[in-house]
C-alpha positions as CSV (number, residue, x, y, z in Angstrom):
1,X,14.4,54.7,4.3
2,X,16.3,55.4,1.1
3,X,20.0,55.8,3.1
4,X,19.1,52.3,5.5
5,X,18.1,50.6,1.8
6,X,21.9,51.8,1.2
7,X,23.4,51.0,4.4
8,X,21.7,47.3,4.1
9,X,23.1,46.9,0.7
10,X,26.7,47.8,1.6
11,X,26.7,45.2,4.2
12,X,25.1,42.3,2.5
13,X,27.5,43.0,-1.0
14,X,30.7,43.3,1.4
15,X,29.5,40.2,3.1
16,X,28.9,38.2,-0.2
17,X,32.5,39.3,-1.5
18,X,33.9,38.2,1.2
19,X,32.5,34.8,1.6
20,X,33.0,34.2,-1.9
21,X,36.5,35.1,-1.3
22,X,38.2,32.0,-0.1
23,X,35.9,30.0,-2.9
24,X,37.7,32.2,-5.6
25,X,41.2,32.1,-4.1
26,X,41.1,28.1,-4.2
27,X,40.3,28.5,-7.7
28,X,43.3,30.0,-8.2
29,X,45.5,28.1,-6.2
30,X,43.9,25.4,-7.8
31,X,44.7,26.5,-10.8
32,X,48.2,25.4,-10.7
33,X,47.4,22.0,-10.2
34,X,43.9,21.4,-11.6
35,X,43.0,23.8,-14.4
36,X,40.1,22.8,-15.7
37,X,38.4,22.1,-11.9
38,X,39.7,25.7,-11.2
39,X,38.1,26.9,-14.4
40,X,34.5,25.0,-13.0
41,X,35.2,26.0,-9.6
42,X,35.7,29.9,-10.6
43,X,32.1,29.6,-12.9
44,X,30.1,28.4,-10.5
45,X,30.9,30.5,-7.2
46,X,31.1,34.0,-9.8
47,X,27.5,33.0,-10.7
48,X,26.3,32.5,-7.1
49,X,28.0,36.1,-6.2
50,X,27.0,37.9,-8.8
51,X,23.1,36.6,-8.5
52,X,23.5,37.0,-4.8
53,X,24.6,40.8,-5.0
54,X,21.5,41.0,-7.8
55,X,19.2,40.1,-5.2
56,X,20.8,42.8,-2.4
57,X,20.4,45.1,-4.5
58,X,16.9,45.1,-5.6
59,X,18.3,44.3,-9.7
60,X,15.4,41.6,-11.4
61,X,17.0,40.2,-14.1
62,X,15.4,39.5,-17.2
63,X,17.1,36.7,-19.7
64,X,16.0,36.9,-23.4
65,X,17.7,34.2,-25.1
66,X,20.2,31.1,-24.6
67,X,23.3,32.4,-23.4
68,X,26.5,30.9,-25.7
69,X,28.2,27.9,-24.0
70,X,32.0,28.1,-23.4
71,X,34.4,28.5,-25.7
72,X,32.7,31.7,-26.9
73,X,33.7,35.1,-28.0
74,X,30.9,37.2,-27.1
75,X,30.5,41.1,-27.4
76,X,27.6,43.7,-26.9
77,X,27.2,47.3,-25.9
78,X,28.3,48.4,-22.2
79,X,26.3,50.7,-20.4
80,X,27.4,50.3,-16.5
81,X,29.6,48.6,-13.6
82,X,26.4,47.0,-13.0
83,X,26.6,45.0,-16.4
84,X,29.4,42.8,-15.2
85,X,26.9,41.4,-12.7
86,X,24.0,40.8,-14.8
87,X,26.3,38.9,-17.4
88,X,28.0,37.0,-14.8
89,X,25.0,35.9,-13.4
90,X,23.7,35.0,-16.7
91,X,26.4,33.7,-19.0
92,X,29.9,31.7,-17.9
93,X,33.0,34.0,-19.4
94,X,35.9,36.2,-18.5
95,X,35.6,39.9,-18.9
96,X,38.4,41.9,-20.6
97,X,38.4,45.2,-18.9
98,X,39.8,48.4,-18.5
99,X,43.1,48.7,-16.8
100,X,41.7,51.5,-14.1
101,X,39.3,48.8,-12.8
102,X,42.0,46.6,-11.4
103,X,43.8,49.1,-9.9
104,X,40.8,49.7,-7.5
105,X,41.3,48.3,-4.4
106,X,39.8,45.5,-3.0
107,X,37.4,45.5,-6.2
108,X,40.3,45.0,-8.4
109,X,41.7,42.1,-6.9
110,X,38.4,40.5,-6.8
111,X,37.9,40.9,-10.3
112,X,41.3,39.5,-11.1
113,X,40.3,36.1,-8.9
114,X,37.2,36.1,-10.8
115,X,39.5,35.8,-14.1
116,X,38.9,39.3,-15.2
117,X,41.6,40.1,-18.1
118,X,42.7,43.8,-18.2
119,X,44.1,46.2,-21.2
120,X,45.5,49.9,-21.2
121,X,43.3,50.7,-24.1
122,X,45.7,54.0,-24.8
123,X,49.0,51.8,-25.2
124,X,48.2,49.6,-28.7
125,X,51.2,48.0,-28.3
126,X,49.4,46.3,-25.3
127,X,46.7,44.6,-27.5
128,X,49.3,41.8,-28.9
129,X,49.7,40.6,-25.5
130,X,45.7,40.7,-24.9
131,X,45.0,39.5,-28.0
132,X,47.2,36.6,-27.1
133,X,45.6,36.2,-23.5
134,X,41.9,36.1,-25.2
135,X,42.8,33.3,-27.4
136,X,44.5,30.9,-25.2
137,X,41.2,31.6,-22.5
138,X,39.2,30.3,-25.7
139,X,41.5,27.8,-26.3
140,X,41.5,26.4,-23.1
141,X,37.6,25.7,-22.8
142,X,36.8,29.5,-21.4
143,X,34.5,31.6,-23.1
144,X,35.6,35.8,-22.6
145,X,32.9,38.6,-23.1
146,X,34.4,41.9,-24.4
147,X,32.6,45.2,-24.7
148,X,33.6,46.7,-28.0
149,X,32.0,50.3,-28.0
150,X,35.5,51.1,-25.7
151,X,33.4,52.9,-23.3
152,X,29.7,52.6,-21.0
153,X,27.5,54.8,-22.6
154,X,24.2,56.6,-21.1
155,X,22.1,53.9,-23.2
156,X,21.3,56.0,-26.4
157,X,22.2,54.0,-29.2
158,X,25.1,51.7,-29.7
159,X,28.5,53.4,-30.2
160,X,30.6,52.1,-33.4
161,X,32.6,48.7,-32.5
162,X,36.0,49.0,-33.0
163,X,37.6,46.0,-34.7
164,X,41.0,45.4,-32.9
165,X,39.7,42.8,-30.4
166,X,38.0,40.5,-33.2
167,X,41.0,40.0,-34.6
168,X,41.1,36.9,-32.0
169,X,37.9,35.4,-33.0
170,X,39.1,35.2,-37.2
171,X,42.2,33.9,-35.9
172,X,40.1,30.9,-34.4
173,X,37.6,30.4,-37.1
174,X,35.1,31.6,-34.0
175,X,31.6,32.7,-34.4
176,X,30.9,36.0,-32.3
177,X,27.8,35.7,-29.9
178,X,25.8,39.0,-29.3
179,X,24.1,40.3,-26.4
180,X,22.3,43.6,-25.8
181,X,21.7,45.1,-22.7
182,X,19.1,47.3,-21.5
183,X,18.3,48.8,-18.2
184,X,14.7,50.6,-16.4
185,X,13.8,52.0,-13.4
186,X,10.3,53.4,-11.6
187,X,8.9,56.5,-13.1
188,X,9.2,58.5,-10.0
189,X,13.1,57.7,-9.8
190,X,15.8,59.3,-11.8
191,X,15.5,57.8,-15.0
192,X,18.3,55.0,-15.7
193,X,20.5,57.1,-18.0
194,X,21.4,58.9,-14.9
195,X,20.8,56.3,-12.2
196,X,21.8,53.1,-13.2
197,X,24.5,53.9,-16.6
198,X,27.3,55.1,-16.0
199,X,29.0,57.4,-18.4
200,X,31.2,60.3,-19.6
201,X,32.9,62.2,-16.6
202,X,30.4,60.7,-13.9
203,X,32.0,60.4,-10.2
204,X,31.8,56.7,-9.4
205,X,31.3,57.5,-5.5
206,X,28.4,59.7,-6.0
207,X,27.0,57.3,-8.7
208,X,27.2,54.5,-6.9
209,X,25.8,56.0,-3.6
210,X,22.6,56.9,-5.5
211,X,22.1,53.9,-7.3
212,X,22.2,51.8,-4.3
213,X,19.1,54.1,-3.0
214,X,16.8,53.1,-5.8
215,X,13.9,50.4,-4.2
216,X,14.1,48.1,-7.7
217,X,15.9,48.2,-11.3
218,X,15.1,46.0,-14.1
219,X,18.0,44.6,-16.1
220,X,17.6,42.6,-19.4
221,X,20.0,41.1,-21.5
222,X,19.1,39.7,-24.6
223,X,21.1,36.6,-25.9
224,X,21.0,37.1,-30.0
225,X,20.8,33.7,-31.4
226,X,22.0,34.5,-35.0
227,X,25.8,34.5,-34.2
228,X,27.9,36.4,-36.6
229,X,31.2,35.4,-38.2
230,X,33.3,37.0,-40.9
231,X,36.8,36.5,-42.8
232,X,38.4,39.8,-41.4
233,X,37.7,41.4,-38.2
234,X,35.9,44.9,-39.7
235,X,33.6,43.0,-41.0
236,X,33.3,41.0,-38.4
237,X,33.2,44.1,-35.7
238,X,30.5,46.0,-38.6
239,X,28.1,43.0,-38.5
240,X,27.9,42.0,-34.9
241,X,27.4,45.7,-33.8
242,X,24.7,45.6,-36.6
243,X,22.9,42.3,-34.9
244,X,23.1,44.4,-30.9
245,X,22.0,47.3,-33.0
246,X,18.8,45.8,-34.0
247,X,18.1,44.2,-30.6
248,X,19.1,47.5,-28.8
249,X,16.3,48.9,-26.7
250,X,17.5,52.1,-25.3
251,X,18.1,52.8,-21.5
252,X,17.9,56.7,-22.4
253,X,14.7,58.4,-21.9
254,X,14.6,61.8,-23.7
């Protein structure tokens, strides 16, 4: 039953993506001529996908909150590949990501039609350029959702934010919106630290084929309402992680 569950999933996510494709490619042909429609047209289908894969694969989403209305800088702690779908499906932004994500295939050039932005966290010389690619997003109606810890994380506590990346939200006089995200699963599965997050030196193949094999996952994301804004970006990066700190409820079960 379990490896059907998995085979059934695979198909109805592959068919999803690719009848979204076409949607998202006219968006960016659209682009050229149309920004703003492309920018509608982009929201929209993303959300449709992303609830659509939700539903394939047995995620019930749980929304605490009102998500921030674009433009918004929003940040909060990361905890799996499966986060990009619950936000998606939940709030209308543009992910900055890791550059390793894009060069998957298929999946990468997916995510770049959906507008994801990409850094090489290792080269800091990069971060001008992103910086620079954040704010004009913003300041062309888009809100972007960033993930400030640097890394997903089994769901333990919230890892430090570092400040680089907030540097684009005091540049624009822009108050940060926080989210926290949180993850379950049934007792008799493998608890959600190991099943759903995905973390330190974890095999995404192997991950993946195991997470598509649990029956049901609950996802909650909790949209803080007290947004957070600051005069230089420590502060800034200190206070917002102290707001998704104190909304955190931990996917880790010791």
């Amino acid at each position: 039953m379990r490896y059907l569950r998995a085979i059934l999933r695979i198909c109805a996510l592959l068919c999803l993506t690719l009848a979204t494709y076409p949607f998202l490619l006219s968006a960016l042909l659209l682009d050229r001529v149309w920004p703003s429609a492309a920018i509608g047209l982009r929201r929209r289908v993303t959300r449709l996908w992303a609830l659509g894969c939700l539903f394939a694969l047995g995620v019930r989403l749980e929304v605490l909150g009102t998500p921030p209305t674009p433009p918004f800088f929003a940040a909060g702690n990361h905890l799996s590949y499966l986060d990009i779908l619950v936000l998606h499906a939940s709030m209308r932004g543009r992910f900055l990501s890791k550059a390793e994500i894009g060069q998957i295939p298929f999946a990468g050039h997916i995510a770049r039609l959906a507008g994801t932005l990409f850094v090489k966290r290792e080269r800091k010389r990069e971060l001008g350029q992103v910086r620079d690619d954040l704010g004009k997003a913003i300041r062309g109606g888009e809100g972007v959702i960033v993930f400030p810890e640097g890394t997903s994380t089994r769901g333990e506590t919230v890892l430090p934010f570092r400040a680089s990346l907030f540097q684009v939200a005091v540049d624009l006089d822009l108050p940060v919106a926080p989210f926290a995200l949180h993850y379950a699963v049934a007792p008799s599965e493998p608890p959600a630290q190991l099943s759903v997050c995905w973390w330190g030196d974890m095999e995404i193949l192997p991950h993946f084929l195991g997470f598509i094999m649990l029956p049901r996952i609950e996802a909650r994301v909790t949209y803080i309402g007290q947004e957070v804004q600051a005069t230089d970006r420590k502060s800034l990066a200190h206070e917002t992680w102290t707001q998704v700190q104190k909304h955190f409820q931990p996917s880790c079960v010791n």
